[in-house]
LUMLOVO-399306 format. One record per residue (C-alpha): residue number from 1; residue in three letters; chain; x, y, z. Coordinates in pm, 1 decimal, padded with zeros to 6 digits. Layout:
{NUM, "ala", "A", {X, Y, Z}}
...
//
This chain:
{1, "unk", "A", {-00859.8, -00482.2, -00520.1}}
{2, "unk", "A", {-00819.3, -00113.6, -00620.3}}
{3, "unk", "A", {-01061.3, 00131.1, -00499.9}}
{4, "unk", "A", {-01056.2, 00522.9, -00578.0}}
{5, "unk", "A", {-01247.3, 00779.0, -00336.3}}
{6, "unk", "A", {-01303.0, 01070.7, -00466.9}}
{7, "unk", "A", {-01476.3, 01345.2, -00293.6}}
{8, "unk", "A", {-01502.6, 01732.3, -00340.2}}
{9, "unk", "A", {-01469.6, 01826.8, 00007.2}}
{10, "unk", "A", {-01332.8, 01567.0, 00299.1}}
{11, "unk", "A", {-01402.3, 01829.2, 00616.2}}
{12, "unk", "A", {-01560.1, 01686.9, 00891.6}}
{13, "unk", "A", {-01777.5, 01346.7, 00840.1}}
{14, "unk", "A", {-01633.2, 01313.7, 00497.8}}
{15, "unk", "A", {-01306.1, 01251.1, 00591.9}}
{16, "unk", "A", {-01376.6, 01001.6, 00899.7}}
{17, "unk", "A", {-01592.1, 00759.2, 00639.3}}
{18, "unk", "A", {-01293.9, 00782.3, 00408.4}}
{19, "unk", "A", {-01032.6, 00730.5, 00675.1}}
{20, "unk", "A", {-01221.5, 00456.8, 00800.5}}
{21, "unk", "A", {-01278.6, 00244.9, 00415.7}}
{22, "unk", "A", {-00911.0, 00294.7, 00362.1}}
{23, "unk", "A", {-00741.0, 00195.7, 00673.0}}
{24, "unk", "A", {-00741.5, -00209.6, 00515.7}}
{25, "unk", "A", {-00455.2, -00314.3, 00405.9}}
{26, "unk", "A", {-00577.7, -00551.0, 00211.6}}
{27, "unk", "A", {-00747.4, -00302.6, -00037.1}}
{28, "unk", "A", {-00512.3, -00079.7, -00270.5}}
{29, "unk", "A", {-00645.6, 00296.4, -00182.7}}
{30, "unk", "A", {-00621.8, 00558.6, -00352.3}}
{31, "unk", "A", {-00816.0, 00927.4, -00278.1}}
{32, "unk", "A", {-00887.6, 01240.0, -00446.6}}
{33, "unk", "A", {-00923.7, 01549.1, -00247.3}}
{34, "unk", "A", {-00883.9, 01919.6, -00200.5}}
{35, "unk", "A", {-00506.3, 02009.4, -00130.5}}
{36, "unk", "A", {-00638.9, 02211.5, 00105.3}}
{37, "unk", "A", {-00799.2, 01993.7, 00350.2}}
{38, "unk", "A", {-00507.9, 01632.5, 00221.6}}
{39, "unk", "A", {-00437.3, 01671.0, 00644.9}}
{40, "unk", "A", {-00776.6, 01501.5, 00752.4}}
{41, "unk", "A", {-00710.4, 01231.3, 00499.3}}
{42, "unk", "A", {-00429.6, 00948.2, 00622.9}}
{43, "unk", "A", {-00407.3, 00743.8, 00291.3}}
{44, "unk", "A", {-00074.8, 00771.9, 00134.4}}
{45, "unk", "A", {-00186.4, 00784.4, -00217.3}}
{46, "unk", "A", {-00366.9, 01085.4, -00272.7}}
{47, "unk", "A", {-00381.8, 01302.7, -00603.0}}
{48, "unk", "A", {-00508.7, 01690.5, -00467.6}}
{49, "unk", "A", {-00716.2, 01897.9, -00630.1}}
{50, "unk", "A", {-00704.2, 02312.8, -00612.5}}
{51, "unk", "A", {-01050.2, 02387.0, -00466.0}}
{52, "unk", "A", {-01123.4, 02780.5, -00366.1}}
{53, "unk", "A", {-01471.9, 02707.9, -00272.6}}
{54, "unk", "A", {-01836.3, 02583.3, -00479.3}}
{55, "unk", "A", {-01690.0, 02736.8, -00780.9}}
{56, "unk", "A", {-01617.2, 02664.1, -01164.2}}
{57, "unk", "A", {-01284.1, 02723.9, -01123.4}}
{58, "unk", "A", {-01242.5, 02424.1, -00817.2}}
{59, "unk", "A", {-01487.0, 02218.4, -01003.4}}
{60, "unk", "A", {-01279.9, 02251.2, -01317.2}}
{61, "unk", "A", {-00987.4, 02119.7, -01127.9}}
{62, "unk", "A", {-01182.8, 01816.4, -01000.5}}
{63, "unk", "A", {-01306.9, 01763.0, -01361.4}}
{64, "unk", "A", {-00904.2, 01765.3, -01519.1}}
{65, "unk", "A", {-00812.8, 01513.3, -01217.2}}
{66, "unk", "A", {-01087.3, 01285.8, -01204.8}}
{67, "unk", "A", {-00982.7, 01254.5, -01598.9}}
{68, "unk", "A", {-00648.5, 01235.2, -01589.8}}
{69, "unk", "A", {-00623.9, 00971.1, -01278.0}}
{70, "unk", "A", {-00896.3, 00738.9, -01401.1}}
{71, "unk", "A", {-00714.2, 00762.7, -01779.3}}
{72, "unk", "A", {-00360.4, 00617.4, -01636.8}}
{73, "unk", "A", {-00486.2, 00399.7, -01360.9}}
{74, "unk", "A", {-00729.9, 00080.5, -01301.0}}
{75, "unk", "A", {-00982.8, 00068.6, -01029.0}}
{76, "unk", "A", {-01208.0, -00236.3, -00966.4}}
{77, "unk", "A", {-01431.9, -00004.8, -00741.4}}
{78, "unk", "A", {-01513.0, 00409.8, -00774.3}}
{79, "unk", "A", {-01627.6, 00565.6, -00466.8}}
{80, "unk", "A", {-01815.7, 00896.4, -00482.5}}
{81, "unk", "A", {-01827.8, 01076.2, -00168.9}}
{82, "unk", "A", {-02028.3, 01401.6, -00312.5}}
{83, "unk", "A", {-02281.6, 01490.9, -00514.6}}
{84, "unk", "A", {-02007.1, 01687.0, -00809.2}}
{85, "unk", "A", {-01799.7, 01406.0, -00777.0}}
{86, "unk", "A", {-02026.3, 01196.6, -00874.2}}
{87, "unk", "A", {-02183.2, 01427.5, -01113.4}}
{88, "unk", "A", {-01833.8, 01429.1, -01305.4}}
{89, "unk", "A", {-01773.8, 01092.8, -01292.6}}
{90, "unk", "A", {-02112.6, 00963.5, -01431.2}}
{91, "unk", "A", {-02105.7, 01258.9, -01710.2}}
{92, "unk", "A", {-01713.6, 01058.4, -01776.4}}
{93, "unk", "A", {-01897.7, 00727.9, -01798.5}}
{94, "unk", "A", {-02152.3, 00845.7, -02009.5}}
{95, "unk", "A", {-01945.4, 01025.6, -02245.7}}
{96, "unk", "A", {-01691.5, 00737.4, -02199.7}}
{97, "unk", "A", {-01412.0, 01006.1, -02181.2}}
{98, "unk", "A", {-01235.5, 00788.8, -01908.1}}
{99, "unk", "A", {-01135.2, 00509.8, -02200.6}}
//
């Protein structure tokens, strides 16, 4: 099974849930974060993110990511640790720009 994470921020609780649902070896992992805070986060695949704070510009970033790692990869299970994350990804489904 593939599962993505993707989350806006990862400090503090964040990043414990995440470490925690990807520490199974049995599940293919994969997370999107903030380049700035990839420490807290122990999976090996990651794809970062520029993030400068609650801003267009970091959301913008998120946005081209989220797009471009859900075009050229297959996940059986999207997990949505924030509330832009999953903003962007429902507006993707919606629009069906992730096909």
């Amino acid at each position: 099974m593939n599962v993505i994470h993707i989350a806006e921020t990862v400090k503090g609780g964040v990043a414990t849930v995440i470490n925690n649902l990807t520490e199974n070896n049995e599940i293919d992992s994969h997370v999107i974060c903030p380049e700035s805070q990839s420490k807290e986060i122990y999976c090996a695949q990651k794809t970062l993110f520029s993030r400068t704070g609650r801003n267009i510009s970091s959301l913008s970033s998120l946005f081209l990511v989220i797009i471009k790692t859900l075009k050229y990869n297959k996940f059986d299970v999207i997990h949505l640790h924030s509330s832009f994350a999953g903003f962007i990804v429902r507006a993707l489904f919606a629009f069906k720009i992730n096909k």
